[in-house]
N, C-alpha and C positions, 0 to 999 in steps of 0.2 A: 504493500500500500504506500509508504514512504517513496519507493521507487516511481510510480506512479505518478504521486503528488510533484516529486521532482522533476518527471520529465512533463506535466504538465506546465509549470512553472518555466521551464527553459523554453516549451515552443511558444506562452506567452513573452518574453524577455524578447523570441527572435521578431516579431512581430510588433512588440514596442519598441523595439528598435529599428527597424523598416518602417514604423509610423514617423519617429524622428526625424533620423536619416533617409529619408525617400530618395533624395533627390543624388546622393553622394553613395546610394547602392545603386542609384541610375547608372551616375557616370562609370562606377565600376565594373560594372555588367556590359556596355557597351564598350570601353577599353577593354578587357578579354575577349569580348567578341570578334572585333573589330580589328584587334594583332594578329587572333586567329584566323581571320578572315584573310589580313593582308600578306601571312605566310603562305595559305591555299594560292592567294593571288602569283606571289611568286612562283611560290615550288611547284602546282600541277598543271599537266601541259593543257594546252586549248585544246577541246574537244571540235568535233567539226561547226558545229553553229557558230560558234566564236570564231572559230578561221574564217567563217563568212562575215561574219562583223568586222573583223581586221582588213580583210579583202576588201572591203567595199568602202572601208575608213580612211585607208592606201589611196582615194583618190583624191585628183587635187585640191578638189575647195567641195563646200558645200553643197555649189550648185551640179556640180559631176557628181556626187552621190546623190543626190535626190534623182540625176536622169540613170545612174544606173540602176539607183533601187528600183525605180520606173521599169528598168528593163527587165529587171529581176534579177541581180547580183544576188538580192538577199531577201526574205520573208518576212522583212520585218519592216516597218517603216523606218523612215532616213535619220531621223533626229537622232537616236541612241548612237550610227556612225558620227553624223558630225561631232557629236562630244566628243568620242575615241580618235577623230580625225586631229581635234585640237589638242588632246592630251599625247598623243606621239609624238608632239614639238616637244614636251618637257618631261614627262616621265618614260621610266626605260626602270623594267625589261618591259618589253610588248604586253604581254601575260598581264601584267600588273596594268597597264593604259589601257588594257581591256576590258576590266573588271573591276576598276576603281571607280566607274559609274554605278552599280550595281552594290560592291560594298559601303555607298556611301548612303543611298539607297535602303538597305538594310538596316544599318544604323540608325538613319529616321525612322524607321518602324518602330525600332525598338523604344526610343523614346513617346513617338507617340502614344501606340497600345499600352504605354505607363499612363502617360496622360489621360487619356479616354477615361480607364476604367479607375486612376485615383479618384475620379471626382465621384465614383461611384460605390467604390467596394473597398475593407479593410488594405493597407499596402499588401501586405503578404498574397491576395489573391489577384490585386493587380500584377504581381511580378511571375503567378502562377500561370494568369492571362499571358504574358509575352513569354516566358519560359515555353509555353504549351505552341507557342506560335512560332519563336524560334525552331523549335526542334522540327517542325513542319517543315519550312523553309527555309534552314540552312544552308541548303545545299547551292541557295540561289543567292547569299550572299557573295559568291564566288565564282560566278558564271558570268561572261562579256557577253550578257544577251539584256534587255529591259525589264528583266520581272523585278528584277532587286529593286529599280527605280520605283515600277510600281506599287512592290509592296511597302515602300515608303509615302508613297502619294494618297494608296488608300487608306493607310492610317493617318497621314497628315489631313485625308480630307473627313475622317471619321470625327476628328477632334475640332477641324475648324465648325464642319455642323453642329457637333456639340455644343459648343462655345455660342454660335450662334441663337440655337436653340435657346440654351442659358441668357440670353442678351446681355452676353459679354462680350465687351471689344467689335458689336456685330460687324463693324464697318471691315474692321481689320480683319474677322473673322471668315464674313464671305467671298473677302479677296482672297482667301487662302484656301478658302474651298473650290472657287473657283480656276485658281492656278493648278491643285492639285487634280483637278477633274478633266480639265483639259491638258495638262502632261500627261497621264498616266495616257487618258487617247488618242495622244501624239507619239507616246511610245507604243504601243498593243491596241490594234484595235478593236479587241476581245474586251476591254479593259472598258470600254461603254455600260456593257452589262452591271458596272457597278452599280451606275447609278438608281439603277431598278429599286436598291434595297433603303437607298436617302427617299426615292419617290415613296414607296409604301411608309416609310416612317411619318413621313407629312399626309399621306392621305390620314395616318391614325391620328396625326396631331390635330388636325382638318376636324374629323371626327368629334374632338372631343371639345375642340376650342368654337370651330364651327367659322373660323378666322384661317383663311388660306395666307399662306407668306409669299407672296410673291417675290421677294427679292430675294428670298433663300432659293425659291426654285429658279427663279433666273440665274443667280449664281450655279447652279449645277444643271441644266441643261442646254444655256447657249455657248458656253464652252467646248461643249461636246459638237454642236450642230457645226460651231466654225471650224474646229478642228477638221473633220470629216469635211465639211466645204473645201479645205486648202488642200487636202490629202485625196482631192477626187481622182484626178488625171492617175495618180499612184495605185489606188482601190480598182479602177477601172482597169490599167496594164496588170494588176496579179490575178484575175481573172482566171488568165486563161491555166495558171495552178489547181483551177476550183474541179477542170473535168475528169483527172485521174491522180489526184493528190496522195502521196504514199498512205496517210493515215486515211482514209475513208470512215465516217460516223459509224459506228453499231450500237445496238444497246447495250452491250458487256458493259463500255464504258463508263455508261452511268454506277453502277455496285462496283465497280472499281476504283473510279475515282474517290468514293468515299470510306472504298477500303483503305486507299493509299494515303488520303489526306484527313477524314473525319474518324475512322476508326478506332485509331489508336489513340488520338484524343479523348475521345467517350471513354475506352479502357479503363486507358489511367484515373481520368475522371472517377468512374467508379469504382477501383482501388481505392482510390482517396478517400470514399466516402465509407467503403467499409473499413477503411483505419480507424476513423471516426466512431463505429459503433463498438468497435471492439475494445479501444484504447482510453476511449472516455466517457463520462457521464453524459446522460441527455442533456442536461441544459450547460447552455456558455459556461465554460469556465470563466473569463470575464468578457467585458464588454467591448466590442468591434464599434471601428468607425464606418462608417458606409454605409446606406441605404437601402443598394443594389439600383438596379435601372430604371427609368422609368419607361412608359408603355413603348413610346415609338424607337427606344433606344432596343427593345426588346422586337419588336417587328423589324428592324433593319438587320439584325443579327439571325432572325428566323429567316427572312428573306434572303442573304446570304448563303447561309447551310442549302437553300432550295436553288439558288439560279443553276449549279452549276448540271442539275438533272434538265430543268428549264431550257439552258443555251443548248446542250446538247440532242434534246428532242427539236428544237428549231434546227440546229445547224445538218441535222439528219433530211428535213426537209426543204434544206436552201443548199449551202454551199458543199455542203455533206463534207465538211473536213474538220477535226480537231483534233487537239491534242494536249492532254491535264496539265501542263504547263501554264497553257495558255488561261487558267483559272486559278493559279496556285494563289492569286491574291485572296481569295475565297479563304483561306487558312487566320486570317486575320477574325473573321466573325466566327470562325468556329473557336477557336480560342475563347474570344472572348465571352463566347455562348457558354461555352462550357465551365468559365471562374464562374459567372453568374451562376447557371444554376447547381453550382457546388455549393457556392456560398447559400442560396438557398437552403439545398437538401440538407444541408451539416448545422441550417440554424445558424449560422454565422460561427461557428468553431473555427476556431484558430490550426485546431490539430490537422483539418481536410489538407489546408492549406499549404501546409509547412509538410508533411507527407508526402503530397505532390509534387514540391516545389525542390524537396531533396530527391526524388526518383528524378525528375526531368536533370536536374543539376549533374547528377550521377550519368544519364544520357549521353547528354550531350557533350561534358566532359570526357566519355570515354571515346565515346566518336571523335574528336578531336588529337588522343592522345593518339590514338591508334590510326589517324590520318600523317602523323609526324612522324611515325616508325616507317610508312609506306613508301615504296620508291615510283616514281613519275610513270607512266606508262600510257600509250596510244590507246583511246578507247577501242576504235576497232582496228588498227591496222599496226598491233604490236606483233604478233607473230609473222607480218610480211616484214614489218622495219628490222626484228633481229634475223629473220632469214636472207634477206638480200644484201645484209651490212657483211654479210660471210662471204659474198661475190667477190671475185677476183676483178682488178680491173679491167674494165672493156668497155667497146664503143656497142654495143649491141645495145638497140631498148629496150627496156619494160616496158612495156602495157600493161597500165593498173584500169580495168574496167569498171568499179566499183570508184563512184565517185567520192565519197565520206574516205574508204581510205587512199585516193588519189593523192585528195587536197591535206590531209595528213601527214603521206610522207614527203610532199612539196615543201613542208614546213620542216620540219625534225627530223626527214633520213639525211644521212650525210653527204656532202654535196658530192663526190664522186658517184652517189647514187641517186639522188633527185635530180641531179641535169639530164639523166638518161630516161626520165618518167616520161611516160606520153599518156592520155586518159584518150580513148575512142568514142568519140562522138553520134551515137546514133539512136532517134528518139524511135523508128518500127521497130527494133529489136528489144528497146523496153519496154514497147507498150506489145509486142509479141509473146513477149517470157514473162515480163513481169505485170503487167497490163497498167502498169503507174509511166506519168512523163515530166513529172516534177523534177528530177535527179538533170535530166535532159535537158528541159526547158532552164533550169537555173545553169549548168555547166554551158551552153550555150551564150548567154548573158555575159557568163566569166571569161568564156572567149575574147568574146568583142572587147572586154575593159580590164582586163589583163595579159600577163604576158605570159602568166603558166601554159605549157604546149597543149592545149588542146587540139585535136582535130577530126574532120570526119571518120568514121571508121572506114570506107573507101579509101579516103585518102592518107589514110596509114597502112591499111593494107598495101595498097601502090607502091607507098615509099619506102615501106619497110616490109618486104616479105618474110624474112625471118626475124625472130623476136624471143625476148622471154615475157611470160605470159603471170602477172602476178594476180593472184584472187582469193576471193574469200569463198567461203564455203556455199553464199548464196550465188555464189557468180555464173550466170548461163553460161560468157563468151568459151570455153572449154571447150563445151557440149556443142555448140554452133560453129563451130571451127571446124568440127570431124565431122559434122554433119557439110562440111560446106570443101571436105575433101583434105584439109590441113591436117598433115603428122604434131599428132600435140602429146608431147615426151614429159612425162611428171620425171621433176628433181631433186625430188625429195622422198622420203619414206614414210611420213606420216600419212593419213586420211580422212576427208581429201587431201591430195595434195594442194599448195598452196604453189610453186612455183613451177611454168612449165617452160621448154623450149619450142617453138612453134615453126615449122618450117612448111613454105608451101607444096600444093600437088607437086609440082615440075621434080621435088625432090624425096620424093618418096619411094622407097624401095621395093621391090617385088614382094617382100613379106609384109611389107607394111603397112598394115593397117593402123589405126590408130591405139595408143598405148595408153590414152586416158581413164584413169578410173573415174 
């Protein structure tokens, strides 16, 4: 019983003391995050998305990435490259001027989802709220793509509504809503759908007050109409990504997406709460600051948890393409759904709080350590970069068919072996074998505005009839080569083979058939 008393006593102390210091276990939290973040930035290599970010940030000004994003360099709209364009005048390694949008990004998050939910709930389950958020979205503090940005913008626009709501600072307030509504759909144009969850929070404000805000809704949805106005000509050229796009909509998505992003939040959640019944009395040990939410703060959060089933049934019968990424900001309202109704269910107990607050802490701290022990490696095209770095030198090409690990080893294999890369350009053969032309239609794009060797696959074939042939396991051109008469000689012993020799008809021997497995 003494023991008890005592550890009930310590997880009130850590909670009075996070009521104190709020603001100075802010900054602490986001200085480790944020070192951690900028060592990922350094130490792991760019993945392919990011190489298209750099590629397309490579050009000269502004107005050259808005026409190649135009042409399709890249999936994402232009403004996340111009930042990265302007940050490779000053910061170096690349890695880091990639991703230091995104970590900066992040870090706003983190401060905000303190914000939001201090003004609502004891500190301890605000830091539960961003702990819970964090661990969702970690992974994107350290990615040269825009979600990091965004998930700063949705939380900073979570707060400015707050605030507004509150009729605090409104003037100042809805300018900051309004910045962060129309950045986030300057970055992502997925990132629309946020506003879904501000509109139902004011239809319940509407509801109840019977007084519509006009100038809060102006503030979050004519930012979004202008953005999309600027960003037409760009919306209208990616288009033509929409008819055979790799990911195509299914329903799986939907129970997935909320495997991968809502799940494990509710878990722990619920963890938390049976620590609660187990480890403590029913009533407060002592007294919490915080109210909890009020109604429309509570509909904007429900609203959240729902678009992302929402966007997904729409996008199945419009552009039929997505991918959970493209929603990850959604991880901001499930967090915060979920301190809320902990705080709820535990009656405001200190112990839900602090239970979950050292499991997540534990988390993501392991993840972390165990990201510093890791050594750097090619998402997909590490077993072609250590197989071909074994080549002896020679002027023969490669042919990397597979565009993700093309653009890969153009970056990181060593240049005796990336001057010799060539990638085969041909959109009937993927939309044959693979019945997608997105790979095509963007390498195409990277043609015209860089100077990586692309070329037709005729017109490599022409120039180079014999070749070595690098692939990954999903790669047709193997298969289409023997069907197309070519001796294609595996160089290796594994299976599949990953490296082949390729020589044409004219040189094929009496026994020779093909030796592909």
């Amino acid at each position: 019983m003494r023991d008890r008393s005592a550890f009930l006593r310590t997880q009130d102390d850590i909670n009075a003391n996070l009521e104190r210091h709020f603001w100075r276990w802010t900054a602490i939290l986001v200085v480790l995050l944020v070192a951690c973040a900028i060592i990922k930035d350094i130490h792991s290599w760019l993945w392919i998305d990011e190489l298209y970010t750099i590629t397309t940030a490579r050009q000269p000004g502004p107005r050259a990435i808005i026409e190649a994003t135009t042409e399709g360099t890249d999936g994402i709209p232009p403004l996340y490259s111009i930042m990265v364009n302007a940050l490779l005048q000053v910061v170096q390694p690349e890695a880091l001027a990639v991703r230091l949008p995104a970590t900066i990004g992040f870090a706003i998050m983190i401060v905000c989802v303190l914000a939001f939910c201090r003004r609502r709930l004891p500190a301890i389950y605000a830091f539960c709220a961003v702990l819970l958020a964090c661990n969702a979205s970690l992974y994107y503090a350290s990615e040269g793509r825009p979600y990091g940005i965004v998930l700063g913008c949705v939380a900073g626009a979570l707060v400015a509504w707050q605030a507004a709501v509150d009729g605090r600072r409104r003037t100042l307030s809805l300018t900051i809503l309004a910045t962060c509504v129309g950045l986030m759909t300057a970055m992502h144009y997925f990132s629309v759908f946020f506003i879904g969850s501000l509109l139902v929070a004011e239809i319940v404000r509407w509801g109840r007050s019977r007084v519509l805000d006009f100038r809060l809704l102006a503030a979050v949805t004519l930012p979004v109409l202008l953005v999309l106005a600027a960003h037409g000509r760009i919306i209208e050229g990616s288009r033509r990504f929409q008819a055979h796009f790799h990911s195509p909509v299914s329903w799986d998505q939907i129970p997935e997406f909320y495997i991968e992003f809502f799940l494990p939040m509710a878990a722990l959640g619920f963890l938390a709460l049976a620590a609660v019944s187990v480890f403590t009395p029913s009533p407060p040990t002592s007294p919490t600051r915080g109210g909890g939410f009020i109604a429309a703060e509570w509909a904007a959060m429900i609203t959240l948890l729902l678009i992302p089933a929402i966007v997904i049934v729409m996008s199945k019968y419009t552009i039929n393409m997505f991918l959970p990424r493209y929603l990850a900001w959604g991880v901001i309202g499930f967090a915060i759904l979920i301190a809320g109704l902990l705080h709820i269910a535990s009656r405001g107990q200190v112990m839900a709080a602090v239970a979950l607050a050292a499991v997540l802490i534990t988390i993501i701290a392991a993840r972390e350590i165990r990201y510093l022990h890791s050594k750097p490696v090619l998402r997909e095209a590490e077993k072609l970069r250590v197989k071909l770095e074994t080549l002896p030198e020679d002027a023969i090409p490669i042919v990397v068919p597979n565009n993700r690990a093309f653009i890969e080893l153009s970056y990181y294999a060593a240049p005796r072996i990336s001057r010799r890369l060539i990638y085969p350009l041909n959109r009937d053969l993927q939309m044959r074998y693979r019945h997608v032309d997105s790979a095509s239609l963007l390498m195409s794009s990277l043609k015209n505005r860089t100077k990586l060797p692309i070329m037709s696959y005729d017109e490599m074939l022409t120039k180079f009839p014999r070749f070595l042939l690098a692939t990954l396991p999903e790669d047709y051109l193997p298969w289409h080569l023997v069907r197309s008469g070519y001796r294609v000689l595996p160089m290796d012993s594994v299976d599949p083979p990953v490296l082949y020799l390729v020589e044409p008809p004219s040189e094929r021997t009496e026994t020779g058939n093909s030796d592909v497995r």
